[in-house]
Structures are given as C-alpha cells and as structure tokens.
BAPA-589329 format. One line per field, with one value per residue (C-alpha): residue in one letter; z, y, x. Coordinates in Angstrom, 1 decimal. Example, Ala and Ser with C-alpha at 12.3 -4.5 7.8 and 13.67 -1.06 7.14 Angstrom:
2
r <- [A, S]
z <- [7.8, 7.1]
y <- [-4.5, -1.1]
x <- [12.3, 13.7]
***
This chain:
442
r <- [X, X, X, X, X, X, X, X, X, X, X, X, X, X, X, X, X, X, X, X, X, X, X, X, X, X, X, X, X, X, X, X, X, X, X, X, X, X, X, X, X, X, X, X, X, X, X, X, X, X, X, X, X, X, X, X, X, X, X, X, X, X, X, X, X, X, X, X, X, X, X, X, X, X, X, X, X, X, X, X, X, X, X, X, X, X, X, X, X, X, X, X, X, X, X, X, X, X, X, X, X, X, X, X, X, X, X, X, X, X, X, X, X, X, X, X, X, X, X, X, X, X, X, X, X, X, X, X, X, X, X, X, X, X, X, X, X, X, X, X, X, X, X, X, X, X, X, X, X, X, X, X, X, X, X, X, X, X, X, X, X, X, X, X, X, X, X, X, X, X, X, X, X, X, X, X, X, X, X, X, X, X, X, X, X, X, X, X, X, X, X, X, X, X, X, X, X, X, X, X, X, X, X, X, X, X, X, X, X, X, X, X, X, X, X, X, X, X, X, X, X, X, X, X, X, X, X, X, X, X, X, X, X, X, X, X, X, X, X, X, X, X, X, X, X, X, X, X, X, X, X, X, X, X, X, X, X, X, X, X, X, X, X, X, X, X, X, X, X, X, X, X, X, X, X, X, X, X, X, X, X, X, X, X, X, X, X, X, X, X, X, X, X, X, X, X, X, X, X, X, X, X, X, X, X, X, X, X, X, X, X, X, X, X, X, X, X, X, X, X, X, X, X, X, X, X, X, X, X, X, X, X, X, X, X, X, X, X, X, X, X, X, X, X, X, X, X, X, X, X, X, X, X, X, X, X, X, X, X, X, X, X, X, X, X, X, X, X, X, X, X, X, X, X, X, X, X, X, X, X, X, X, X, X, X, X, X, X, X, X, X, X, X, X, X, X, X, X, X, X, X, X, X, X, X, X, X, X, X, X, X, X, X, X, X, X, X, X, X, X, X, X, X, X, X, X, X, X, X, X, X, X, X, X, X, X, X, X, X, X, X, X]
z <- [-20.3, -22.3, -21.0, -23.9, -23.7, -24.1, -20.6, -18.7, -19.6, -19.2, -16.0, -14.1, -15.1, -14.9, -18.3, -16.6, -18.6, -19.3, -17.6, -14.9, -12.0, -11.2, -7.9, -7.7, -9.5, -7.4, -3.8, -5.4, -5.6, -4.7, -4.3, -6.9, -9.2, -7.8, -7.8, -11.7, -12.0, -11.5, -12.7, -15.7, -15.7, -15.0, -16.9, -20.6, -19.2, -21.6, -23.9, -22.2, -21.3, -25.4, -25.0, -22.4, -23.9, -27.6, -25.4, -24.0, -27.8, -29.8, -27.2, -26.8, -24.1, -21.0, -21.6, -22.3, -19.3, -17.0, -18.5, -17.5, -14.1, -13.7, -14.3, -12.3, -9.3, -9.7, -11.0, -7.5, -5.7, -7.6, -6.1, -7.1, -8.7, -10.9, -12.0, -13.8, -15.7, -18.9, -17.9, -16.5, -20.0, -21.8, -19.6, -20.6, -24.1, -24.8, -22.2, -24.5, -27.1, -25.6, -24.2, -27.7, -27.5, -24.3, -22.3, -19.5, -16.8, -18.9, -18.6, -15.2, -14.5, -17.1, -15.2, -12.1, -13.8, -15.5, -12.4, -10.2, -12.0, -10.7, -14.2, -14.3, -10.5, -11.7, -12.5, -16.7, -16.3, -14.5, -17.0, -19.8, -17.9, -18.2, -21.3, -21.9, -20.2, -22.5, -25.4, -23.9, -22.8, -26.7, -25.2, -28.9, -29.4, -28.1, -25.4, -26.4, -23.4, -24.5, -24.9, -21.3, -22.7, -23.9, -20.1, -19.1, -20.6, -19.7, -15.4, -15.6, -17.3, -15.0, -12.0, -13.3, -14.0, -10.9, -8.3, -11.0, -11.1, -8.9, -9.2, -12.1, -13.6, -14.6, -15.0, -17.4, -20.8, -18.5, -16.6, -20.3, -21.7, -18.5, -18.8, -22.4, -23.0, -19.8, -17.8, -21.0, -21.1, -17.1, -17.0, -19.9, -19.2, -19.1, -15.8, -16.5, -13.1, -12.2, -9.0, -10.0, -9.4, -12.4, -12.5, -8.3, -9.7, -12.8, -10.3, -7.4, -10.0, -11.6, -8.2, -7.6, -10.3, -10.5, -8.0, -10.4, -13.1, -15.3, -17.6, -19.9, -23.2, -23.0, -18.8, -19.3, -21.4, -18.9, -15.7, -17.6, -18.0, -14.8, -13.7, -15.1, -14.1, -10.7, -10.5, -11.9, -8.2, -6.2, -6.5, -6.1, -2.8, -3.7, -3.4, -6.1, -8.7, -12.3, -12.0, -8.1, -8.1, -5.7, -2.1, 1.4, 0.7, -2.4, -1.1, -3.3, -2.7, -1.4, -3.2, -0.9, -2.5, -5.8, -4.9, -2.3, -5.8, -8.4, -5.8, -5.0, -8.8, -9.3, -6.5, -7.9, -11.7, -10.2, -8.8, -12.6, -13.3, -10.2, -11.3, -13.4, -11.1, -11.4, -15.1, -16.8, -15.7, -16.3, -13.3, -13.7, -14.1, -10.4, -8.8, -9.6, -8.4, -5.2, -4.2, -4.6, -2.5, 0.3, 0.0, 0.1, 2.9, 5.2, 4.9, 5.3, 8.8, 10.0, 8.9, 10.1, 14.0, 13.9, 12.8, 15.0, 17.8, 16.5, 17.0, 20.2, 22.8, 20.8, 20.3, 19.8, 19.0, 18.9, 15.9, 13.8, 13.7, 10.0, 11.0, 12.2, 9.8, 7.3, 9.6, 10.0, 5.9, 6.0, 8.8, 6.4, 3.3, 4.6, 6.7, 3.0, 1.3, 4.2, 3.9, 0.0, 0.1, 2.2, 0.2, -3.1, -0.7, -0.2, -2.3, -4.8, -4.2, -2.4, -3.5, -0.5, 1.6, 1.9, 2.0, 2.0, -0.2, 2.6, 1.0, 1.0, 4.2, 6.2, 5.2, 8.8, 9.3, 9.4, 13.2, 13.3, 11.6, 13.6, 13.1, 10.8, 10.9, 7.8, 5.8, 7.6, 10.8, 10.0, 8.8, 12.0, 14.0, 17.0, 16.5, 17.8, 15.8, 14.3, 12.8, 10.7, 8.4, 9.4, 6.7, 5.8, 8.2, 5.6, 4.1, 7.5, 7.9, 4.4, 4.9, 8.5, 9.1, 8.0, 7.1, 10.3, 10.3, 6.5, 7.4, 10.4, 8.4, 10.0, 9.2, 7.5, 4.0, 4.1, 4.2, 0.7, -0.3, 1.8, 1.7, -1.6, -1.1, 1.8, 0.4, -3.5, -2.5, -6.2, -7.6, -7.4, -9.5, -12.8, -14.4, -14.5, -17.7, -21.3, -22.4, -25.5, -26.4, -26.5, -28.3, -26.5, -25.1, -26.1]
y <- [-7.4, -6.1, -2.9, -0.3, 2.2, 5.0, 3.9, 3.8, 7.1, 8.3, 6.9, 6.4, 8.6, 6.5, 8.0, 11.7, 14.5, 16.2, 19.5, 17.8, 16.8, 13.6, 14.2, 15.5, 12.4, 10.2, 11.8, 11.9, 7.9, 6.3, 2.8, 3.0, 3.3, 0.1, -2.1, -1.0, -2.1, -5.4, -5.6, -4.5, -7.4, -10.3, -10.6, -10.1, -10.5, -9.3, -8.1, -5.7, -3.9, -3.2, -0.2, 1.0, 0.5, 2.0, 5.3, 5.1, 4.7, 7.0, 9.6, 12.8, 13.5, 14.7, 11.2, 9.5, 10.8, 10.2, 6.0, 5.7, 7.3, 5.2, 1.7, 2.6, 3.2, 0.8, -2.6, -3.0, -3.2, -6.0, -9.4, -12.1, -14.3, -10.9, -10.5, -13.6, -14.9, -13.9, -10.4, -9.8, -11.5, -9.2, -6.1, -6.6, -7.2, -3.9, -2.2, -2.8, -1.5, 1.5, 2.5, 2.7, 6.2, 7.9, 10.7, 9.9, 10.1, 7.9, 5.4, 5.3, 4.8, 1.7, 0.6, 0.5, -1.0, -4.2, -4.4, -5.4, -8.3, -11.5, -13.3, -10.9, -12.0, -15.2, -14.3, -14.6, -12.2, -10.2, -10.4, -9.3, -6.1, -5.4, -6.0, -3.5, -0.8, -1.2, -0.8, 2.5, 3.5, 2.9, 1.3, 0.6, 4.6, 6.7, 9.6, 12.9, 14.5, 18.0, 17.2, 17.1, 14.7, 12.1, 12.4, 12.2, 9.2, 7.2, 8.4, 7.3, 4.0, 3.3, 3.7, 1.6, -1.2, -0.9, -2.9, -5.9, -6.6, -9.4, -12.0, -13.7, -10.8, -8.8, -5.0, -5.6, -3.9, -0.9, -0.9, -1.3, 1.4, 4.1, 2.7, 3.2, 6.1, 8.2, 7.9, 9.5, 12.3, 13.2, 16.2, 17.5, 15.9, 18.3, 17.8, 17.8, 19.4, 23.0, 22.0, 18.1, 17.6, 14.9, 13.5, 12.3, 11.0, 9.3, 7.7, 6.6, 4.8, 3.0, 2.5, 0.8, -1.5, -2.9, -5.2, -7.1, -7.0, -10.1, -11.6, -8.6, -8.6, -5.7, -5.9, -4.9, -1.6, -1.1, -1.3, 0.6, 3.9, 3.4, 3.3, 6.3, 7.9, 7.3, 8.7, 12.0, 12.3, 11.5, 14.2, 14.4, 15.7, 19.5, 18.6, 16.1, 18.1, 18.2, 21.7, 22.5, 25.7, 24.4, 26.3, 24.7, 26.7, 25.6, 21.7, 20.3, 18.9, 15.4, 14.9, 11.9, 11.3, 10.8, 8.6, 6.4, 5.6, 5.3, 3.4, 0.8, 0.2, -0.1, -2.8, -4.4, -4.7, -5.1, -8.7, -10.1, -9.3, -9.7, -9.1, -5.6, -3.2, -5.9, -7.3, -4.7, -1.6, -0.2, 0.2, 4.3, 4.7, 1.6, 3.9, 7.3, 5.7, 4.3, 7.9, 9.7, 6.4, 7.4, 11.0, 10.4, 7.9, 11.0, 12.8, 10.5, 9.0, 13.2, 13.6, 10.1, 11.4, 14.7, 12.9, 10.8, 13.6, 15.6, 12.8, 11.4, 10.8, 12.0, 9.5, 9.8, 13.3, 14.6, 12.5, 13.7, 17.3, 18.6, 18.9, 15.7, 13.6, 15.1, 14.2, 10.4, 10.2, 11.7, 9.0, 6.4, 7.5, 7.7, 4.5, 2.7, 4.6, 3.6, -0.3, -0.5, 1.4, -1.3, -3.4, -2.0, -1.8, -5.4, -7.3, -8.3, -6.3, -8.0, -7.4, -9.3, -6.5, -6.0, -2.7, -1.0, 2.2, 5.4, 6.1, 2.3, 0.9, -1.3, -5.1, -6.6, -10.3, -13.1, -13.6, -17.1, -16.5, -15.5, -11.6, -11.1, -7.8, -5.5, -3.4, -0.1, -1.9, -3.5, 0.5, 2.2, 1.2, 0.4, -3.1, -6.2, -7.4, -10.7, -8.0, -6.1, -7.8, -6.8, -4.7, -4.9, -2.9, -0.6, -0.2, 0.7, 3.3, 4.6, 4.9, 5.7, 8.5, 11.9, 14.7, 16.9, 20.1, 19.8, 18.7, 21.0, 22.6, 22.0, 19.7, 22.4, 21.4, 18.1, 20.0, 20.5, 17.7, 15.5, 17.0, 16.5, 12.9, 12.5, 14.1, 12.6, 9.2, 7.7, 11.6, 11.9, 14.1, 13.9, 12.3, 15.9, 16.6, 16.9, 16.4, 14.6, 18.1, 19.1, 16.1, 13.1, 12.3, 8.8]
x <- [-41.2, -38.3, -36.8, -36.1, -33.0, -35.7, -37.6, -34.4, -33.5, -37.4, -38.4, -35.1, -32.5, -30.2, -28.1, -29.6, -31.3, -28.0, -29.8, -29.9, -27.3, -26.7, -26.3, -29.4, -31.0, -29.1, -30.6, -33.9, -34.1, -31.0, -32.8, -34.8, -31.7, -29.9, -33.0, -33.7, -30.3, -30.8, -34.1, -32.3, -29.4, -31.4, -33.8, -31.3, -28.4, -25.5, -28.2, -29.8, -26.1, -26.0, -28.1, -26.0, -22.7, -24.3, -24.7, -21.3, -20.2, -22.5, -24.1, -23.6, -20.6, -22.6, -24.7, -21.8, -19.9, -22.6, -23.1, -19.2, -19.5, -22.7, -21.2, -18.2, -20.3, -23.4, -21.8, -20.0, -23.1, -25.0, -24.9, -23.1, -26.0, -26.6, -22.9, -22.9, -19.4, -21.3, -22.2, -18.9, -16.7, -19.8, -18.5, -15.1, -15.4, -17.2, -15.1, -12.1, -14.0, -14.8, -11.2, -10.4, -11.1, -11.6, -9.8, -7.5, -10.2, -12.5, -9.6, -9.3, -12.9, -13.4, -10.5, -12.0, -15.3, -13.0, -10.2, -12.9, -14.7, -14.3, -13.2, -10.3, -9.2, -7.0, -3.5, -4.5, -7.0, -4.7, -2.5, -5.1, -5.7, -2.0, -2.0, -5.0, -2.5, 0.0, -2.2, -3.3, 0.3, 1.5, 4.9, 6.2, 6.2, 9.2, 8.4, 8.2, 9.5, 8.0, 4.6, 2.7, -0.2, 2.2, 3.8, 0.6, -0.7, 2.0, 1.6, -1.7, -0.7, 1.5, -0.2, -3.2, -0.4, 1.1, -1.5, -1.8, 1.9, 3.4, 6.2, 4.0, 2.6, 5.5, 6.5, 9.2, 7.8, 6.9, 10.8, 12.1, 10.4, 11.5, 15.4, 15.2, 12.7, 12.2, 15.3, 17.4, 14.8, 14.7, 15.7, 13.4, 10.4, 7.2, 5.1, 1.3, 0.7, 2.6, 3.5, 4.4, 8.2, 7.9, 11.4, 10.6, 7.1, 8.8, 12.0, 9.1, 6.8, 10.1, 11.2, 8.0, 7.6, 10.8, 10.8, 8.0, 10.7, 11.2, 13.9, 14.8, 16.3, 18.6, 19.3, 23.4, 22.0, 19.1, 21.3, 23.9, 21.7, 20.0, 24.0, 24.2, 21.5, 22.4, 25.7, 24.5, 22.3, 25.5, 28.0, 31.5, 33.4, 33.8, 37.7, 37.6, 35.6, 37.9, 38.1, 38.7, 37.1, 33.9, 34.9, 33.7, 30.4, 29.1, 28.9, 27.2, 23.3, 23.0, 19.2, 18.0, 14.5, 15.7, 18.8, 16.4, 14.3, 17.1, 19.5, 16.4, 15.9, 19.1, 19.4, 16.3, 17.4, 21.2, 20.3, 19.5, 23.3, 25.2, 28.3, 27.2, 29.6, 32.9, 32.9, 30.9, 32.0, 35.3, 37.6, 38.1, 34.2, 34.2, 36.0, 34.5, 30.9, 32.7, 34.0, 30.5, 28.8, 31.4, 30.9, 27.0, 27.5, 28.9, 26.7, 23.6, 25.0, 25.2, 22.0, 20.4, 21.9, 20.7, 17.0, 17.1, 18.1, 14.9, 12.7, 13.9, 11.0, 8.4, 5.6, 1.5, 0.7, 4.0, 4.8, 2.0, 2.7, 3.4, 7.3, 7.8, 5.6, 8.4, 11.7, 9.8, 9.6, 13.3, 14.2, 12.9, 14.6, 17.9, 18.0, 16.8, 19.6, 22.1, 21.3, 21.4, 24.8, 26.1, 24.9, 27.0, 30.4, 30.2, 33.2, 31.7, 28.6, 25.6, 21.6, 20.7, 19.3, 15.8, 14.2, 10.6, 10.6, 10.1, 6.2, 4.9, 3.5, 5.5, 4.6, 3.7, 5.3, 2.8, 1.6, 2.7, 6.2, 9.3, 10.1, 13.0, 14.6, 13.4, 15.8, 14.8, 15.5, 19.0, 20.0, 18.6, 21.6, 19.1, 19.2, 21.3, 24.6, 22.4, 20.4, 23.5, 25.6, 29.3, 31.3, 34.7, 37.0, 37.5, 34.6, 33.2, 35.8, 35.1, 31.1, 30.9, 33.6, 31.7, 33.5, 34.2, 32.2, 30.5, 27.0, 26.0, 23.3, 19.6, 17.4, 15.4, 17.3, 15.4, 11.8, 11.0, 12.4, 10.8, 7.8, 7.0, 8.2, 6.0, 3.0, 3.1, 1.5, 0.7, -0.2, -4.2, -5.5, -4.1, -7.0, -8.8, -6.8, -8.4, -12.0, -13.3, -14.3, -10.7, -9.6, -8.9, -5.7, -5.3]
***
C-alpha cells in the first residue's frame, strides 16, 4: 500500500505539527518513527523520498527545518539492505538541489546527510563532495573582508572541506583562494562571533589544509604573500628597528600561535619550490627574514625552559588542571615552531622536518612499524643525537644563544594566547547564524 505525504505527517509526525516539539514527538514514539522509516524506503524506494524532499523544497520553514534535521538524524540508522545505491545516488541528487538555497546550518546538516553515504566513500565521490563545497563557498568571488556573512560562509566551507581532503583529494583551490583573498585582507577581516579571534581561526584552517595542497598555478605568488605574511608576525630586535626609538621595555610581542600556523604553511607550500628563499627572494629582504628567525629563536628556547620547568614532574591529574592544559598546548607550539625554524636555517633551507600542528592529535605509529622520532620530539631537546639533525656551528650559535635578561617575563604572557589556541578546536558553533527568514546566507 502506497504511503501518501499526508499520512506521514498525520499519523507519525515525522515532518511534526509545527506547534509541536520535536523532541516531544520524538520521546513519544521513538521506535515507531525508525520502523515507519523503513517501511517508508522499501517498499518505493527513491520514490517515496520525493515527498519528503518536495517539503524540504516548498514547505513552510518550521516543516522544512524539521525534514532536514530529520534525515540528518534518521538515514544513519537504516540498514544497509534499506540504503540501497539507488536511494543513496537519489539522496544526493536532490540534496544538491536543495543546498542551492539554504542557510549556513542547513549546509552543514545536508552535509552530514551526503558525507556519510556509502557511494560517496570512494576517493571520486569524495571528490564530488568537495566540489559541492566549493560551489557553496563561491571560490571564483573575491572576499569582502567587511561583511561577517561572506567570512562566514567561507569558515563553514572550509571546515566541511577539511576531513575530505587527502594526498589525492586536494585543498589547492581552497589554499589559492586564502593566499590570494584572505591572507591580503587579515588584518580586516570581520569575525562572525564577538569573541572569535578570526585571523588565528583563518591561519589554523590554512595551516590545516595545506599539507593536502596540490600543483598550483601561481605557487611563487602564493609563497610570496604567505612570505610576507609571515614576516609581519616575527618582529625585529628592538635594536634593529629603522627608527631606534623602541627602549628595552617596549620588546616587542613574539605571537607564537599565529607564527606556529603561518610558519607550518609556509613549510608546507615551501616544499613545491625548494629553492623560494635562495633564487626568489632578494638578498636584503634573505637577510631581514633571517634576523627576526634568530630574534624569534631566543626567545622561544627561554620560553621552551621555563615550560618545561613548570611542567616538570607533573603527570595524571596534575596535568589536566586549566593552567597546565594551557603550558602543554604552549609546550607544543613552541617545540613545532623550534623544529621548522631549523629547518629554514639549513643552507639551502630543508622542508624535511615533520611536525604535528599543537591542536591536532598526535598520529600514533603503526604497532608493527619501528618508532621514528616525530617533529615535536626531535624539537624537545629530550631526545638522543639520531633523533636531531645537527645544525651548522653557526646557525646553532645564532638560534640557541637568547638574549641575556630579555625574556624573564612569566609564563603568564602565553595564557591568552594559548588559550584561545587551545580551546578553538575547529570553532563549533558558528552554524547558529542567519535564518531563511532573515535571508539566507548563501
């Protein structure tokens, strides 16, 4: 027996009387509403989801709203036999439909609804979803940095892109579009969220995806601006400042969040065009960069011994107090920053180091594979000499020698720092922005 649109709304509230909660209608017959479910998908198959998807396209918002919410939470507990390929490749069709015109959380929940079907699981179909994001993020636009919906759209985007790249479904249209539209516009970006710092959100998700980076077409420009960008987080000595008027109290702030992003990037994209900071960069601008490295280098390897001070012999419960969680993040960022800046001192400089960004778990070796030191642990200083590449004599003396009496602030400056680096994960809870009734923001 065929079952109407009507009956499903009638007798099993399924699209919900929009006076009444779903919540409510969900307690009131939880099973009932997963058996109808599929009772409703085997019989028709992709023809009995029309009704469904009609709603989602033509109802009024709270039915709409509820339809959405209701395939992102049903379709993952169907079996197998009931998710058929043609079900699923129906799904996706009308989802793509449908996302062109919803609000940003609509996005993420059809996301959720098309990430997770099994046709979508092969590295094409991973692909396609990509390529869904980038028709949502409107890549061939430039950013308006003053509008907080554009700035918006293009978070979201990104952190739905981010779990489908890998080293064959690539990030590069996304890194292109931050070197060339975001990076320029940093500093005047507007953050969605009050309490957002959005340039550290903006540097973490580019830090992130560029490792998944593939051939691009304008890399020399790229690197150049994300060069540039760089250098602008690494200050001078206060001595070698153009107009000499910075005194031994107004030293200048080392910002290790953003430098741990914009230094792996750079180390990322840097690898494409190994020879970027000796042919293409001129030897004035070589030497500039190679003072503020130094100057930064000081001051990280004070600030690495007083952490590590802090954190000696604590372990268990010790570690997880609110003060320490932050000096572990800190611990982490500065080891990462340590081992790339190596890295850069080599002649010519090396990409070869390996590190994992300070707010990513660390990616346990295989059991059966030997250990190889990790990035974090060839900067910690606590391992063997097989596990550090030597510098240079010189180099050594230029990055390990810090400044006598400059850095014996407390590790208090790190806090805020850090603790928005520590607590920003990937940014939940941006999606709550905008309503259709508002105007939808894509």
């Amino acid at each position: 027996m065929a079952v109407t649109i009507e009956e499903l709304y009638r007798n099993y509230g399924i699209l919900a009387d929009a006076k009444e909660n779903l919540s409510q209608v969900r307690k009131r017959r939880p099973a009932q509403l997963k058996n109808f479910l599929i009772f409703f998908f085997v019989p028709g198959g992709p023809g009995t989801l029309g009704g469904l998807f009609s709603q989602i396209l033509q109802g009024e918002d709270i039915v709409r709203e509820r339809a959405i919410k209701f395939l992102a939470t049903k379709l993952k507990t169907l079996p197998e036999d009931v998710m058929a390929k043609e079900v699923e490749e129906y799904i996706f069709s009308e989802t793509k439909k449908v996302l062109e015109d919803v609000t940003g959380e609509e996005f993420v929940l059809l996301m959720r609804v098309v990430s997770a079907l099994r046709v979508l699981q092969s590295v094409n179909g991973r692909q396609q979803l990509v390529e869904l994001v980038v028709e949502q993020a409107d890549l061939e636009q430039a950013l308006n940095p003053a509008d907080p919906d554009a700035v918006d759209r293009l978070l979201q985007c990104t952190r739905q892109a981010l779990p489908l790249f890998s080293k064959n479904v690539h990030s590069t249209r996304f890194v292109t579009y931050f070197c060339e539209h975001v990076l320029p516009n940093l500093s005047t970006l507007t953050s969605p969220v009050a309490e957002l710092d959005i340039q550290l959100e903006v540097l973490k998700l580019l830090a992130e995806m560029s490792p998944f980076c593939g051939d691009m077409e304008k890399l020399e420009a790229n690197l150049n601006t994300l060069f540039t960008k760089l250098v602008e987080f690494m200050p001078l000595p206060p001595d070698e400042v153009e107009n000499g008027e910075n005194s031994a109290s107004e030293e200048p702030k080392l910002q290790f969040s953003y430098v741990e992003c914009l230094l792996f990037s750079f180390h990322q994209l840097g690898k494409k065009l190994p020879d970027f900071l000796v042919d293409k960069v001129d030897a004035e601008r070589l030497k500039d960069f190679k003072i503020r490295l130094q100057y930064f280098a000081r001051g990280l390897q004070v600030y690495i011994r007083q952490l590590r001070m802090a954190l000696q012999g604590k372990t268990g419960d010790a570690l997880k107090t609110e003060e320490n969680k932050i000096k572990v993040v800190a611990l982490k960022i500065t080891n990462n920053i340590n081992v790339l800046i190596k890295d850069l001192f080599h002649n010519p400089p090396s990409y070869k180091s390996t590190v994992t960004l300070s707010w990513k778990p660390v990616q346990k070796p295989e059991a059966a594979a030997p250990k190889r030191p990790s990035g974090e642990e060839m900067g910690s200083g606590a391992s063997t000499k097989k596990q550090i590449t030597p510098l240079p004599r010189r180099d050594a003396r230029q990055i390990y020698n810090p400044p006598s009496g400059k850095y014996s602030a407390s590790i208090g400056n790190f806090t805020y720092e850090q603790r928005g680096g520590y607590r920003g994960g990937r940014g939940r809870g941006f999606w709550a922005r905008g309503s259709r009734s508002r105007g939808r923001i894509y």
